[in-house]
N, C-alpha and C positions, 0 to 999 in steps of 0.2 A: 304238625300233622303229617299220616305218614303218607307217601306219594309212592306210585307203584307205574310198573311201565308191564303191558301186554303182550301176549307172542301169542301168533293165531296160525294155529296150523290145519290147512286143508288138504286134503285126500282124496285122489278118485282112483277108489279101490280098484278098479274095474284094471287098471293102467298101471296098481302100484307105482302111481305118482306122487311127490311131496312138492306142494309151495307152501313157503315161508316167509312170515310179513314180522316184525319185534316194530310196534308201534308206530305203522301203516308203513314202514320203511322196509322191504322186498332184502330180505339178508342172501336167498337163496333160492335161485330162480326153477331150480327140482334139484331132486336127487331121485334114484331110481331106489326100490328094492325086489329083490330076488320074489320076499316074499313077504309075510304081515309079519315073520319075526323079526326080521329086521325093522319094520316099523315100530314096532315094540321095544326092540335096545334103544332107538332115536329117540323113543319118548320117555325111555326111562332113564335117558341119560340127561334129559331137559332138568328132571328133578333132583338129579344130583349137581346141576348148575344152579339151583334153588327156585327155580322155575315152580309153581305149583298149579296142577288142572285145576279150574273153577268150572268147567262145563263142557260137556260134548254131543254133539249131535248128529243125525244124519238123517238126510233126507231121498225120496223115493228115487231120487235116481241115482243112489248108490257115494253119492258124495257123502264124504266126515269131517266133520271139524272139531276141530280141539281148541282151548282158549287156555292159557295161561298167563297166570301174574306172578309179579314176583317185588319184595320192595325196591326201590331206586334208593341209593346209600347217599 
């Protein structure tokens, strides 16, 4: 059976702030960015570590989230 581990990535745009959790364990307590393009090479560089988005959201006060899985070998 195949077993998979998570990476949840939150955003408050407002702050171009990043916390990062990889299966409720906190890897990365922020990183800044300039601006959303840099948010944007971080996320796509998630998928080139074979990380893949299964959902994203955001809610009214401006926060996003991202969820990613990936299999565990």
């Amino acid at each position: 059976m195949q077993k998979w581990e998570y990476l949840q990535i939150h955003v408050e745009s407002s702050k171009t702030r990043l916390l990062a959790s990889v299966s409720g364990n906190e890897v990365d307590d922020k990183k800044e960015f300039a601006d959303l393009t840099g948010l944007m090479r971080f996320l796509n560089s998630l998928g080139a570590e074979g990380w893949e988005m299964v959902n994203a959201d955001r809610n009214e006060y401006g926060f996003q989230n991202y969820f990613f899985k990936r299999p565990i070998e």
